[in-house]
KEVO-103665 format. One record per residue (C-alpha): residue in three letters; x negated, y negated, z. Coordinates in nm, 4 decimals, padded with zeros to 6 digits. Layout:
// residues N
donu; east; north; up
ALA; X; Y; Z
...
//
This chain:
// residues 338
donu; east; north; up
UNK; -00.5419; -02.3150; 00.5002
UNK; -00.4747; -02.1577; 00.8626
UNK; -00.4254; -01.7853; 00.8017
UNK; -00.3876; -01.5003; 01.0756
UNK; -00.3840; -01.1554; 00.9539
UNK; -00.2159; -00.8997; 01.1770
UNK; -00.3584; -00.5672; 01.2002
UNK; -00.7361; -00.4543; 01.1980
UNK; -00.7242; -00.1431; 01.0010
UNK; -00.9627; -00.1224; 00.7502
UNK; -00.7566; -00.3189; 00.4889
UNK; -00.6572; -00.5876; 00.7267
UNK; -01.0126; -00.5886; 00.8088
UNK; -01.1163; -00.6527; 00.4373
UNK; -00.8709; -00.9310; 00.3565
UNK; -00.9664; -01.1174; 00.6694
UNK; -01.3434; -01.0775; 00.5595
UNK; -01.2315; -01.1613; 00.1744
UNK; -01.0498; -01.5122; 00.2943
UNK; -01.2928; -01.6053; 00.5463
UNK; -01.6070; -01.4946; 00.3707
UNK; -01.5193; -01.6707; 00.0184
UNK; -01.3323; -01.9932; 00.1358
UNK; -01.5676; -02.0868; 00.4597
UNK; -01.5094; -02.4564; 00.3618
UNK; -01.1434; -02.4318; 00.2991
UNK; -00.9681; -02.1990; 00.5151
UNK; -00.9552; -02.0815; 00.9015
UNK; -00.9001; -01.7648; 00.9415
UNK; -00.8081; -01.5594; 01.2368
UNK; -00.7622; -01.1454; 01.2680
UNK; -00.5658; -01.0166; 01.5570
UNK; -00.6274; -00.6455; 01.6570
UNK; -00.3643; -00.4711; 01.8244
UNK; -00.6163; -00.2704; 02.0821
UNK; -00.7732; -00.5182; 02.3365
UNK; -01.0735; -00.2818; 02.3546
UNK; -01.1301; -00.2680; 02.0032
UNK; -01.0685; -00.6566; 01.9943
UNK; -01.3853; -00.6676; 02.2358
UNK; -01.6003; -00.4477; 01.9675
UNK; -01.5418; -00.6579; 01.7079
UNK; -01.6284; -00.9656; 01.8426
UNK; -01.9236; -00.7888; 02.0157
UNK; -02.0719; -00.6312; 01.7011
UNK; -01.9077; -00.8413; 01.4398
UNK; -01.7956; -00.5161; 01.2558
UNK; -01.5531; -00.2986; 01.2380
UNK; -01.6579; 00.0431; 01.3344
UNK; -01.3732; 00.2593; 01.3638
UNK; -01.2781; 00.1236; 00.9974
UNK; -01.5024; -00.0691; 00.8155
UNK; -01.8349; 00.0877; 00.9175
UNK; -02.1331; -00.1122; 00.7811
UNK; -01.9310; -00.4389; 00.6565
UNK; -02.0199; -00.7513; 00.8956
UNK; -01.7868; -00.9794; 00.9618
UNK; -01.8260; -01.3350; 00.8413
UNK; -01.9581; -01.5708; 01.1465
UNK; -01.6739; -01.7886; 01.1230
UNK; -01.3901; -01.5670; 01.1495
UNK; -01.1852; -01.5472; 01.4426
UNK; -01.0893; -01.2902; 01.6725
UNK; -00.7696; -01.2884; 01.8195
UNK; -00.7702; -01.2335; 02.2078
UNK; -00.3866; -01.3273; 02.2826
UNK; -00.1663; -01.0795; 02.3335
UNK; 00.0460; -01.0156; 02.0280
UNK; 00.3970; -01.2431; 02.1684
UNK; 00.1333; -01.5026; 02.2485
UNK; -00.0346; -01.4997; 01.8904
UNK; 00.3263; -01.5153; 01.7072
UNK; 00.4436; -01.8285; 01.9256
UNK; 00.1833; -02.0005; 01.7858
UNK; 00.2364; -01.9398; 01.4294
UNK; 00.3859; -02.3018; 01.3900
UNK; 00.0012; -02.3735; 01.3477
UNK; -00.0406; -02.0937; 01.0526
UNK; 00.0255; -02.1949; 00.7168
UNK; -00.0570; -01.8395; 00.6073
UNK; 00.0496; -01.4941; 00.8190
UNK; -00.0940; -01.1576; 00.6242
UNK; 00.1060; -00.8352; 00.8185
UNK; -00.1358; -00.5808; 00.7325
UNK; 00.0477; -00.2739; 00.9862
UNK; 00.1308; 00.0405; 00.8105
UNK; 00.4631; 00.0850; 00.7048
UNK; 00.6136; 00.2459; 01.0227
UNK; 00.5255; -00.0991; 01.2208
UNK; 00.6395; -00.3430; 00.8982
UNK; 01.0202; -00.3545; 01.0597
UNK; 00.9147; -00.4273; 01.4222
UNK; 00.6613; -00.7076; 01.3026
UNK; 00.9346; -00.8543; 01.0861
UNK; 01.1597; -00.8692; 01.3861
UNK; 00.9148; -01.0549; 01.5678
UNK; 00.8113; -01.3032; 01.2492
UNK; 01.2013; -01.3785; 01.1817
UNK; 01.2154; -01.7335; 01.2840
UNK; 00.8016; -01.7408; 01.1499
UNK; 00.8042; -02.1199; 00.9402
UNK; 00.4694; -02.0380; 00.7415
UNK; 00.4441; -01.8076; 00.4402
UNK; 00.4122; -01.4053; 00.5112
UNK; 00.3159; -01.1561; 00.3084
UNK; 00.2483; -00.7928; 00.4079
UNK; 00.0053; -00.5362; 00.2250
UNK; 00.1995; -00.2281; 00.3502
UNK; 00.2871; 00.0029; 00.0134
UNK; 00.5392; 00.2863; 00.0311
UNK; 00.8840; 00.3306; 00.2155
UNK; 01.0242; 00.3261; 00.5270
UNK; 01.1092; 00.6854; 00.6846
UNK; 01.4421; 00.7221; 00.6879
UNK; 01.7266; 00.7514; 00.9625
UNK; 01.9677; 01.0065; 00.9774
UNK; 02.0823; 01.0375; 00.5980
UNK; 01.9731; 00.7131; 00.5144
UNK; 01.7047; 00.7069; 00.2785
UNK; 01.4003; 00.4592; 00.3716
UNK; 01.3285; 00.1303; 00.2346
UNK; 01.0454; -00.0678; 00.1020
UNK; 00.9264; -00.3448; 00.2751
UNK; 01.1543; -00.6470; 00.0635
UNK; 01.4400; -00.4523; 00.1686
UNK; 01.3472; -00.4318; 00.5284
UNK; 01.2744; -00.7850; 00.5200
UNK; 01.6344; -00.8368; 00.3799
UNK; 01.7961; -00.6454; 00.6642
UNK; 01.6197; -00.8029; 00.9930
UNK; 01.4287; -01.1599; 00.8531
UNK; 01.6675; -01.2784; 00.5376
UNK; 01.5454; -01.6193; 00.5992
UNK; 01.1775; -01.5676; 00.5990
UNK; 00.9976; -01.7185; 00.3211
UNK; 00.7691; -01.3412; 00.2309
UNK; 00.6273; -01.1796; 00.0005
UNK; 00.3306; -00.8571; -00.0703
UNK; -00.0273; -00.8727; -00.1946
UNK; -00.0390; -00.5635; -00.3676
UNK; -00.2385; -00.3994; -00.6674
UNK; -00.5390; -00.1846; -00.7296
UNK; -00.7828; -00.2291; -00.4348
UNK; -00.9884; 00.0104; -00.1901
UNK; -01.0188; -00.2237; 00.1398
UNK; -01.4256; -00.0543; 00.1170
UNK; -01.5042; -00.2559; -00.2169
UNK; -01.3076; -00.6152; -00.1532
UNK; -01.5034; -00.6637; 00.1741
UNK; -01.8239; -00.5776; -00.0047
UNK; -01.6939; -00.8352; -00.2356
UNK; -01.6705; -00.6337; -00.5517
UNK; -01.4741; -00.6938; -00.8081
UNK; -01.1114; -00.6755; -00.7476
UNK; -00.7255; -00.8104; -00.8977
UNK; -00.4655; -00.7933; -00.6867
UNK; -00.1044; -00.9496; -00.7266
UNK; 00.1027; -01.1902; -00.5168
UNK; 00.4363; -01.0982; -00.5516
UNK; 00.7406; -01.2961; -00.4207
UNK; 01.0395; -01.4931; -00.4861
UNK; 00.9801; -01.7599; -00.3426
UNK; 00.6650; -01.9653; -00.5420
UNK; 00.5429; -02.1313; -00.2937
UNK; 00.4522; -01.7959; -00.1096
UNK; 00.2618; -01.7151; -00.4177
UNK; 00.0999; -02.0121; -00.4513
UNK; -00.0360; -01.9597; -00.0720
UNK; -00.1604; -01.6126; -00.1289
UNK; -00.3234; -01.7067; -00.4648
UNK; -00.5255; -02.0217; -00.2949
UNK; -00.5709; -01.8120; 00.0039
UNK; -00.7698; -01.5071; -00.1737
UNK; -00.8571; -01.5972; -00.5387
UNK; -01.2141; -01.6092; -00.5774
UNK; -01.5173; -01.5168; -00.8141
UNK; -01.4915; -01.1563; -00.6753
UNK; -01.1039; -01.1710; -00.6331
UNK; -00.8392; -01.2661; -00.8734
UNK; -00.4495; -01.3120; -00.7655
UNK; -00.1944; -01.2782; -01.0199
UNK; 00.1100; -01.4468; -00.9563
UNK; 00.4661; -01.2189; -01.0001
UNK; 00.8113; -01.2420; -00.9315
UNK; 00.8858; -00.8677; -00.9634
UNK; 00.9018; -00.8424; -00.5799
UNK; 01.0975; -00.4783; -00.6776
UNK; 00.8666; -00.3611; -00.9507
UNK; 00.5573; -00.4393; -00.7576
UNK; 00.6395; -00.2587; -00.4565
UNK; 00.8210; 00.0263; -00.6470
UNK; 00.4754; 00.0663; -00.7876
UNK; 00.2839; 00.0720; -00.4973
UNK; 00.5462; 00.2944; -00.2965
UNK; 00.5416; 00.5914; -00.5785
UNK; 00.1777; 00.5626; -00.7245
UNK; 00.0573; 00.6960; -00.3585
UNK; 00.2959; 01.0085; -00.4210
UNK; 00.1228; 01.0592; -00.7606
UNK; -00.1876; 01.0420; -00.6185
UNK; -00.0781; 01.3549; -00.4153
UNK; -00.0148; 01.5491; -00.7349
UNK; -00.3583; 01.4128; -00.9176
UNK; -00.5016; 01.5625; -00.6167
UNK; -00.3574; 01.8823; -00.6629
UNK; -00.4153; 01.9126; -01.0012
UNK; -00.7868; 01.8404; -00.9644
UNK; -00.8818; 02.0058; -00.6675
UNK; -00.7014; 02.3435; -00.8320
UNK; -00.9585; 02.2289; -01.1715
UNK; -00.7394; 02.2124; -01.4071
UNK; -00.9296; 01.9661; -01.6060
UNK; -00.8909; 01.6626; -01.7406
UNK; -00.6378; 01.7057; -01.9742
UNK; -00.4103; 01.7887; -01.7208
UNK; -00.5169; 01.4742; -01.5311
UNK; -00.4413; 01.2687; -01.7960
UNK; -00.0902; 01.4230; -01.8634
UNK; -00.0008; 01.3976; -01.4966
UNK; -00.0747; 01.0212; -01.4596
UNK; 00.1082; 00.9392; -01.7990
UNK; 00.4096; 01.1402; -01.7181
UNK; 00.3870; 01.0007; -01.3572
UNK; 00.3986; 00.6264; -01.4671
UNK; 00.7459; 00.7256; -01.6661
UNK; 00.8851; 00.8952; -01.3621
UNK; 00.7789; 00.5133; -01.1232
UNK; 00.9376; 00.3061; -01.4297
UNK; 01.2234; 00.4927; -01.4521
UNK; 01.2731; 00.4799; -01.0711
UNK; 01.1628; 00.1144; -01.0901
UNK; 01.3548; -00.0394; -01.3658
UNK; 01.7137; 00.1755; -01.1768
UNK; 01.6275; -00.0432; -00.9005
UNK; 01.6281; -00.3625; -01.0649
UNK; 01.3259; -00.4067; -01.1263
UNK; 01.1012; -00.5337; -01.5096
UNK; 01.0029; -00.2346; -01.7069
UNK; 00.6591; -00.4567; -01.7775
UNK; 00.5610; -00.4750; -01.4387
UNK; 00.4336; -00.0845; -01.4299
UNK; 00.2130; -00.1512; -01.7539
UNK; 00.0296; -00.4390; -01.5136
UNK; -00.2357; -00.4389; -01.1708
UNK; 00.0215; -00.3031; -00.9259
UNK; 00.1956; -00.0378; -01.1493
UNK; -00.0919; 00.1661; -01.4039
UNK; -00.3277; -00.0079; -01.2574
UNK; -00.2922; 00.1149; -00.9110
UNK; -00.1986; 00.4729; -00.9959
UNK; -00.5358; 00.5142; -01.1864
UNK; -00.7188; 00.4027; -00.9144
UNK; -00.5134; 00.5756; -00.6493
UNK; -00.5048; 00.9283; -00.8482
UNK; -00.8755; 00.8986; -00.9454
UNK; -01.0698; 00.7340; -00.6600
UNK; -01.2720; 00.9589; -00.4463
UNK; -01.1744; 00.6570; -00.1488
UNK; -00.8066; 00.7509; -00.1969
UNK; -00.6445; 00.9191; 00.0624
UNK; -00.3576; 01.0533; -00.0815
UNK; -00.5659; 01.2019; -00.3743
UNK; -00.8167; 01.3428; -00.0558
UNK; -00.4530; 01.5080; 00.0879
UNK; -00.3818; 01.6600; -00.2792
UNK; -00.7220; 01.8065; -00.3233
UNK; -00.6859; 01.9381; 00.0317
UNK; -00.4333; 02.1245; -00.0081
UNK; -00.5188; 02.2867; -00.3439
UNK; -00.8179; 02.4298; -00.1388
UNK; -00.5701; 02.5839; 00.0782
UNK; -00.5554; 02.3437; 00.3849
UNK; -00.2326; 02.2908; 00.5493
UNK; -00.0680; 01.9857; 00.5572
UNK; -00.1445; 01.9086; 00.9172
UNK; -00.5229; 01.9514; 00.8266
UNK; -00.5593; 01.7344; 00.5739
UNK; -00.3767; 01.4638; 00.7654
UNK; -00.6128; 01.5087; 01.0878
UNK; -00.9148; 01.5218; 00.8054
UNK; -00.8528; 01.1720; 00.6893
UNK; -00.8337; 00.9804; 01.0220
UNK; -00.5914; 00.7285; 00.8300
UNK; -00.2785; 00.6892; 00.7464
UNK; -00.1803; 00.8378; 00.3640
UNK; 00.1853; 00.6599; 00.3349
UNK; 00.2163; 00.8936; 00.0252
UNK; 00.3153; 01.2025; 00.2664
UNK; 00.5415; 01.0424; 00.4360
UNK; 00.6791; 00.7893; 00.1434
UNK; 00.7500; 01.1262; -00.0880
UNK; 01.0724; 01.2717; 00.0625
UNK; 01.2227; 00.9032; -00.0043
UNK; 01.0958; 00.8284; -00.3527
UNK; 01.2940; 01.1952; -00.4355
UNK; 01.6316; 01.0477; -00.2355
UNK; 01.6108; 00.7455; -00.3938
UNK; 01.5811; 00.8426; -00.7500
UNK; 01.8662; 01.1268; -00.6815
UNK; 02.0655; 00.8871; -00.5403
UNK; 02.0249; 00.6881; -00.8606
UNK; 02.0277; 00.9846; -01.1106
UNK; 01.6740; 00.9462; -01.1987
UNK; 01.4620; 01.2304; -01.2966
UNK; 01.1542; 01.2957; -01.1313
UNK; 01.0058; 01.6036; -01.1537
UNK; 00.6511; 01.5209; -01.0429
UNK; 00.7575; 01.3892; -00.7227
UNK; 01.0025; 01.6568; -00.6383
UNK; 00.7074; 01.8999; -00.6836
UNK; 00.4972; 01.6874; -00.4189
UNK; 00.8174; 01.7075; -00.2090
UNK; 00.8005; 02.1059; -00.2211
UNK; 00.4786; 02.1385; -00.1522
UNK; 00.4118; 01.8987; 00.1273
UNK; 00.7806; 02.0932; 00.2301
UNK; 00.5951; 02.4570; 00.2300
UNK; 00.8407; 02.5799; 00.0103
UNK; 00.5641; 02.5938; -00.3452
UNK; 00.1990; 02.6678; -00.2792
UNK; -00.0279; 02.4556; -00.4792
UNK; -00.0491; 02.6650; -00.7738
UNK; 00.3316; 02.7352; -00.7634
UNK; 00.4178; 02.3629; -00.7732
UNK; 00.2076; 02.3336; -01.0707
UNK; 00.3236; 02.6142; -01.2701
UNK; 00.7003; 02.4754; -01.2166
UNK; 00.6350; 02.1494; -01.3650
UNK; 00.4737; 02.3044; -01.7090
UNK; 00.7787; 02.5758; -01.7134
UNK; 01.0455; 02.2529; -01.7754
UNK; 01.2314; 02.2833; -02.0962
UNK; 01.0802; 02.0646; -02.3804
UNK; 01.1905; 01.7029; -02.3911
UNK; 01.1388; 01.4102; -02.5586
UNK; 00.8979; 01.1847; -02.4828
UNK; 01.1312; 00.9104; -02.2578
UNK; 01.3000; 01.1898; -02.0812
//
């Protein structure tokens, strides 16, 4: 396969290495960088410094050079094109990508800020509005961009509906360090990957205040009701959050010590301000910006979600840490489901 990947952050970065590194015989791989400079480092040093400190980059992949409407007039010649921006650029790229004939899948996870009183969208629905007639998908799921270039071991999930899509991400990235999981759920899967960064926040929180692991626990299992409820008022399968990109990526993204949006949580539990533990991370953590939607979107819906209404406050100023806690264990008594 031909595959570009558009972006070099770190996890653009890592599935560039992933595909190149695995598939050397196979597949051609290309990674275009937005900043010429940084364009000339990588190709230079064969690493990526600012993002990926300490992974080389395979020998045989390629370094875009072209300037970016350059690169996407040639995409005739891809028969694979990752978008690996964050979610603020996912519109603008899809823009660009709308008459794109190849497969395209972004790795992007959370929502869209919204305009006015619109709420924001995930990235299927963005897709919907500007490129209907792109054949797209997202490779989503449990993954620290760190650990798949090192080639450790790692599932992820192609998720589309279109099956050929599917079929190109799983023969462009399944390996012996890297299984793909094919999935229609195009809804479920990114529902999961949009919320599980805003429970992250809250795991955060509730560790970096120690309130032990029982209280971990509880918040994870009560936050996985809260995404499937949101999830499954969307449209989306119910079985989807037991799987890789629903509890599987909100254990990894609440618990990691490589998760941003857990770093912001613990953060501010040790009484940094919101701004700081943004300019601490250097990277983007979509869950601060991704929270204030997930609320509007399960009001608009009727869908109770306490856990994410108390990340809401907080990142807000309107609960300190310990305040936003001590409102979620004062809710009446429920059942279970509730």
């Amino acid at each position: 396969m031909k595959i570009i990947v558009i972006g070099g952050g770190a996890w653009g970065t890592a599935v560039a290495i992933s595909a190149s590194r695995t598939h050397q015989a196979q597949h051609v791989v290309s990674l275009w960088v937005r900043d010429a400079a940084q364009s000339a480092i990588l190709q230079q040093h064969r690493e990526n410094q600012r993002y990926l400190p300490g992974v080389n980059l395979p020998g045989d992949l390629q370094i875009s050079t072209e300037a970016l409407p350059e690169c996407l007039a040639a995409l005739h010649k891809q028969d694979l094109v990752i978008v690996a921006s964050p979610m603020a650029g996912l519109r603008g790229l899809l823009v660009q990508l709308r008459d794109c004939p190849a497969a395209v899948a972004w790795l992007c996870k959370g929502f869209e800020a919204g305009i006015g009183t619109a709420p924001g969208l995930m990235g299927h629905e963005i897709q919907a509005q500007v490129a209907p007639g792109l054949r797209a998908g997202v490779l989503s799921g449990p993954s620290f961009a760190q650990e798949v270039a090192l080639g450790q071991p790692t599932a992820l999930v192609a998720a589309s509906v279109h099956a050929d899509v599917r079929e190109a991400l799983v023969v462009a990235f399944h390996s012996p360090t890297l299984r793909v999981y094919a999935n229609d759920d195009v809804v479920g899967v990114e529902v999961g990957g949009a919320v599980k960064n805003v429970l992250a926040i809250a795991t955060g929180l509730c560790d970096g205040l120690q309130l032990g692991l029982n209280a971990r626990a509880a918040l994870i299992t009560r936050g996985l009701a809260e995404m499937t409820r949101l999830g499954v008022a969307l449209g989306a399968k119910p079985e989807t959050f037991m799987g890789l990109s629903g509890l599987g990526d909100l254990v990894l993204t609440a618990t990691g010590d490589l998760s941003r949006n857990r770093r912001v949580g613990m953060a501010m539990a040790q009484g940094k301000t919101l701004q700081q533990a943004i300019d601490a991370l250097g990277h983007v953590a979509e869950g601060v910006y991704s929270a204030r939607t997930v609320v509007q979107r399960a009001h608009s819906l009727g869908v109770n979600m306490p856990i994410a209404q108390g990340v809401v406050d907080l990142l807000d100023g309107h609960l300190q840490p310990a305040q936003a806690v001590a409102a979620l264990m004062a809710r009446e008594p429920t059942a279970e489901g509730g």
